[in-house]
C-alpha positions as CSV (number, residue, x, y, z in Angstrom):
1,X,61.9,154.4,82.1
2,X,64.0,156.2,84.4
3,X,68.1,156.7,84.4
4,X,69.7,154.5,86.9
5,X,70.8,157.2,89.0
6,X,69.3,155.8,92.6
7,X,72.2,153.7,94.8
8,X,70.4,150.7,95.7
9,X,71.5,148.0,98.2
10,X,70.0,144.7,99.3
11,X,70.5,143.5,102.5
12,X,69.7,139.7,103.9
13,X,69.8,138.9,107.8
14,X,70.4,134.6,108.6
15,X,67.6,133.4,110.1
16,X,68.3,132.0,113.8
17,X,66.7,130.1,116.8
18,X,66.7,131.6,120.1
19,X,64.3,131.0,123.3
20,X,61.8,133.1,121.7
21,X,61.6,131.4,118.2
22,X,62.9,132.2,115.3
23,X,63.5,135.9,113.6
24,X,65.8,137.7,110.9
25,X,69.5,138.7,113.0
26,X,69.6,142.0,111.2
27,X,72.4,143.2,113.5
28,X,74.8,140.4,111.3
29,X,72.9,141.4,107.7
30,X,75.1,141.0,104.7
31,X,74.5,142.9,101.4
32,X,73.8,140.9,98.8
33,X,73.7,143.3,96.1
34,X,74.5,147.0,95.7
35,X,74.4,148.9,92.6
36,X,72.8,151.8,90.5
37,X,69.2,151.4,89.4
38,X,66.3,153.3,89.7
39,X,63.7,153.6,92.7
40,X,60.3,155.3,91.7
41,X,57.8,156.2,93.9
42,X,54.3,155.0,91.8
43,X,51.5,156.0,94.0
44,X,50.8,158.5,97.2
45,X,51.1,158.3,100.5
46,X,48.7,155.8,102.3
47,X,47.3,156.9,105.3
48,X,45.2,154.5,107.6
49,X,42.4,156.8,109.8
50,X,44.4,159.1,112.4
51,X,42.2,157.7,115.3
52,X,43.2,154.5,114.8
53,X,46.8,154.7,113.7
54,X,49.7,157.1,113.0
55,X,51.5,155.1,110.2
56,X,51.3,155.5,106.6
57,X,52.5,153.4,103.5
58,X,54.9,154.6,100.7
59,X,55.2,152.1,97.8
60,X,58.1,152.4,95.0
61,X,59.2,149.8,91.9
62,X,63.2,149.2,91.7
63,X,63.8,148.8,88.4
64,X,67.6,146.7,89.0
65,X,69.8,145.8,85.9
66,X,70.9,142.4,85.5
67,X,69.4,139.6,87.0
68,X,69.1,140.2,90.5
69,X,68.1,137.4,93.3
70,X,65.5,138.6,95.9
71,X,64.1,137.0,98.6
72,X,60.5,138.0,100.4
73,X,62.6,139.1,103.5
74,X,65.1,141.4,102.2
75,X,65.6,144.9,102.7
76,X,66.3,147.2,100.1
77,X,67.9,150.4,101.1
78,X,67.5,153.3,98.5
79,X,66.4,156.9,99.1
80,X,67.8,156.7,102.7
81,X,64.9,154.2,103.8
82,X,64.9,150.7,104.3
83,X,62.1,149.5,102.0
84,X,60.4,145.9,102.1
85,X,59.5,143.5,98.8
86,X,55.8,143.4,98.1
87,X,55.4,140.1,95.6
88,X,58.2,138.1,93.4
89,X,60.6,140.3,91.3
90,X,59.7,140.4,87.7
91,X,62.9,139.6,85.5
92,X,62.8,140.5,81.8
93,X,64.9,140.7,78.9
94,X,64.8,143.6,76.4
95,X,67.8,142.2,73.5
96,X,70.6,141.0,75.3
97,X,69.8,143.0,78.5
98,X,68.5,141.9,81.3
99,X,66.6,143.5,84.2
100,X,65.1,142.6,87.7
101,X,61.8,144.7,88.6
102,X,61.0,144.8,92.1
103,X,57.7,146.7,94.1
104,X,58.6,147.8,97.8
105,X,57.1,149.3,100.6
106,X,57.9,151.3,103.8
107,X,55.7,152.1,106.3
108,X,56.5,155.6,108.4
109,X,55.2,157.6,110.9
């Protein structure tokens, strides 16, 4: 496994109601965690067919010590991106240590 070397934060936005619906306020986000841990990229770059779009997919695990709550609209900044949560987080205990394992994505241009 690798060193927890990356800076990794978790950011949550309230939810509110305005005319429009409802949406994530992410210009009043809070962090809800920030600490060392370790973000590996696992697979390559996705890229959908040129013609039809200009994004691709990066995918990472965050391997987090300690037993970290995440919720399925967090941000997790590491790596200077702002990543999303694919899934549940995986907690596990190894001894008396505990760690939170978490698979993100990002989508860029």
């Amino acid at each position: 496994m690798a060193l927890f070397n990356d800076q990794i934060e978790i950011h949550r936005a309230p939810l509110v109601t305005d005319d429009y619906g409802k949406h994530r306020d992410w210009d009043n986000a809070t962090v809800v965690w920030s600490g060392r841990g370790a973000g590996v990229p696992y697979r390559r770059t996705e890229k959908p067919d040129e013609a039809t779009r200009e994004t691709s997919v990066r995918r990472a695990t965050c391997y987090l010590p300690g037993d970290v709550a995440v919720d399925s609209a967090d941000r997790i900044l590491f790596q200077g991106r702002a990543w999303s949560p694919e899934g549940d987080a995986w907690k596990w205990k190894l001894g008396s240590r505990q760690y939170t394992m978490l698979n993100v994505r990002t989508v860029t241009k």
